[in-house]
C-alpha positions as CSV (number, residue, x, y, z in Angstrom):
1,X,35.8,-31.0,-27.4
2,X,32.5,-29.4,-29.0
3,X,30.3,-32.0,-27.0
4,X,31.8,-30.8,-24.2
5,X,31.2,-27.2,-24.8
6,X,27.5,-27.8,-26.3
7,X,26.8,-29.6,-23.1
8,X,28.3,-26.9,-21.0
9,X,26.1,-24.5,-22.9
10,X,23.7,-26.5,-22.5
11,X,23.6,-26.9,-18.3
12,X,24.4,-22.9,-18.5
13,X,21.1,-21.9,-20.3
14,X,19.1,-24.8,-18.0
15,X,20.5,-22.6,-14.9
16,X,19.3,-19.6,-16.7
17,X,16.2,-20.9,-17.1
18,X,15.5,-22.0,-13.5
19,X,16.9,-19.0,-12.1
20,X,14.3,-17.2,-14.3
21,X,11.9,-19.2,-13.5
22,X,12.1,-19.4,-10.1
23,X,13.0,-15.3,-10.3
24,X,9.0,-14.7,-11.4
25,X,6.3,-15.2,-8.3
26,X,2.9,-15.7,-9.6
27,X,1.7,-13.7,-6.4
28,X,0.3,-9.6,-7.6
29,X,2.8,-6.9,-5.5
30,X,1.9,-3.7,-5.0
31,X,2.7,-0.8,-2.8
32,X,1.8,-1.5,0.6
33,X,1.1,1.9,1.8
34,X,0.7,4.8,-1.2
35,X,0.8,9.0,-0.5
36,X,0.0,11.0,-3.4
37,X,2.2,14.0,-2.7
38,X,1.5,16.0,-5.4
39,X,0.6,19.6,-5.1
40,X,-3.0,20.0,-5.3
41,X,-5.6,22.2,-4.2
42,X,-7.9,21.1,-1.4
43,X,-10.4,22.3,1.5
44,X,-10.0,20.7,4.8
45,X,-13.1,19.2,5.8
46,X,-12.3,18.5,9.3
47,X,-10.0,16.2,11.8
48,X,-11.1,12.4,11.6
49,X,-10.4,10.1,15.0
50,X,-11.1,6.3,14.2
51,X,-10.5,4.0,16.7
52,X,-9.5,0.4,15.1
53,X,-10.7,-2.5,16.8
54,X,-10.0,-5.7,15.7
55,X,-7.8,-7.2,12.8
56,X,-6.9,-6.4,9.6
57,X,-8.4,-2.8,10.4
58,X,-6.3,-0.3,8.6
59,X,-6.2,2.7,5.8
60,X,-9.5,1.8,4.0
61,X,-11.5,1.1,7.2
62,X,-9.7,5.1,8.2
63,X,-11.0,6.6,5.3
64,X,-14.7,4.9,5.0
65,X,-15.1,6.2,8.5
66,X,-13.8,9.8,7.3
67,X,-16.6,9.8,4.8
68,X,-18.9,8.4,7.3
69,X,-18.2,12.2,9.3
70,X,-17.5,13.6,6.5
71,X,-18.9,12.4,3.1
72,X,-17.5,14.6,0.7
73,X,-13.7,13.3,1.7
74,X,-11.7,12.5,-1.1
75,X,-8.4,11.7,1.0
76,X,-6.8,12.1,4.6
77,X,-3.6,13.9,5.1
78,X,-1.5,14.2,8.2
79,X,-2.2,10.9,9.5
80,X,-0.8,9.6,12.7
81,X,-1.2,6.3,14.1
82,X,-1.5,5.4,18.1
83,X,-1.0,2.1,19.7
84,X,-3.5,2.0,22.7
85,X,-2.9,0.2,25.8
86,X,-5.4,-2.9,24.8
87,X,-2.9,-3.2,21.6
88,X,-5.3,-1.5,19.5
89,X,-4.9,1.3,16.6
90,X,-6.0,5.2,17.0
91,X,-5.9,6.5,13.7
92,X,-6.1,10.9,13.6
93,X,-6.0,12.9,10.5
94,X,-7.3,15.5,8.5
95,X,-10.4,14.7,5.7
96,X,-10.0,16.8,2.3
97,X,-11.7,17.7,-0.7
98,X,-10.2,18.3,-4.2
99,X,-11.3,21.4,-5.5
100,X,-10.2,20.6,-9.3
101,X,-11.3,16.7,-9.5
C-alpha cells in the first residue's frame, strides 16, 4: 500500500512539473499598446497626420514622424487611426511637450 501511494505521489508531482513547465514560454510579453494616462502638464505642439505605407508601420513610425514636424514632442495624445481605401493606415493626433520632465 505505501508503494502504491509513493508512486501516486510520485506521477502527481511529474504532472506538476510538466504543467509548470510547459506553463513558462521563454518568449518576452509585454503590453502591446501602452497610454500613460496620468495627469500631467503639457503644451500642445500641434496636430500630426502620418500616412502609413507599408508593413509593420505603426506607433513608433507615428511618433518619429511627430518629431520630424515637431521635434520637441515628447508624446501624442488623441490618436485616431483611418483605414484608407488602398488598405493602408492614416494615423492623426495631437504632439505634446511635458512641461515638468
Amino acid at each position: 500500500m505505501a508503494n502504491k501511494k509513493s508512486l501516486l505521489g510520485i506521477l502527481v508531482m511529474s504532472l506538476v512539473l510538466g504543467f509548470v513547465v510547459i506553463g513558462c514560454s521563454s518568449t518576452p510579453t509585454g503590453p502591446f499598446m501602452f497610454s500613460d494616462a496620468a495627469p500631467k502638464e503639457y503644451t500642445i505642439l500641434g496636430e500630426v497626420t502620418y500616412k502609413a505605407t507599408g508593413i509593420h508601420k505603426g506607433f513608433i513610425d507615428f511618433l518619429a514622424e511627430a518629431r520630424k514636424q515637431y521635434p520637441g514632442t515628447d508624446y501624442i495624445i488623441d490618436i485616431m487611426v483611418d483605414v484608407r481605401q488602398d488598405k493602408g493606415l492614416v494615423y492623426r493626433g495631437t504632439a505634446i511637450k511635458y512641461k515638468n520632465k
